[in-house]
C-alpha positions, -999 to 999 in steps of 0.1 A, spaced: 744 -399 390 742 -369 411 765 -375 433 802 -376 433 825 -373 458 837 -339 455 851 -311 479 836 -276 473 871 -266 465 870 -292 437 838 -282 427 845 -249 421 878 -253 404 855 -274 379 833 -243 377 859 -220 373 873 -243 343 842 -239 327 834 -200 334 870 -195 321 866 -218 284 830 -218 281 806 -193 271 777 -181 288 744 -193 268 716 -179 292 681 -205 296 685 -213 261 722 -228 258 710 -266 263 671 -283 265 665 -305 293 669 -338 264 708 -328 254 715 -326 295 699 -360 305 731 -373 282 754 -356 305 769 -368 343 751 -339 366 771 -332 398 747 -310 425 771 -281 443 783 -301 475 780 -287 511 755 -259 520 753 -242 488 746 -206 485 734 -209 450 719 -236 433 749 -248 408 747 -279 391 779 -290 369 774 -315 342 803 -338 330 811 -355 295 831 -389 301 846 -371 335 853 -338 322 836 -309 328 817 -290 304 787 -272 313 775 -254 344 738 -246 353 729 -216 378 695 -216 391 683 -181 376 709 -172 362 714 -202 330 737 -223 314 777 -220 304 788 -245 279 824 -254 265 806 -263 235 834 -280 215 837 -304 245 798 -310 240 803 -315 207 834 -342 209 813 -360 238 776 -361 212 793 -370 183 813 -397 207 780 -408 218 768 -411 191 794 -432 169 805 -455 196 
């Protein structure tokens, strides 16, 4: 799902939550497999950057920039795979 119902206010207080706990990874902080588990919310609006936020049972944990690369809360990752995983 691509698409939630999000204001670009909310959407960048999500970003912001992760810039501030996460770290950055560059292109190599997630593969394409570990993101397809993950709820992927496009920026809303008119972007001025392609931004795509990617949530873990509604909570945020990793933002993509186009060009730029991934930042990951990775201890929320990690909570949300192993919870995946053992449910």
């Amino acid at each position: 799902m691509r698409d939630l119902p999000l204001t670009p206010d909310q959407f960048l207080d999500l970003t912001l939550c992760v810039g501030a706990n996460g770290q950055f990874t560059g292109w190599s902080g997630m593969d394409w497999q570990t993101l397809s588990r993950y709820q992927a919310i496009d920026e809303p609006g008119n972007p001025t950057e392609d931004v795509t936020l990617y949530l873990a049972d509604g909570w945020p944990v990793a933002v993509y920039v186009f060009d730029t690369g991934h930042t990951l809360i990775e201890g929320a990752l990690l909570n949300a795979l192993w919870a995946c995983c053992w449910a």
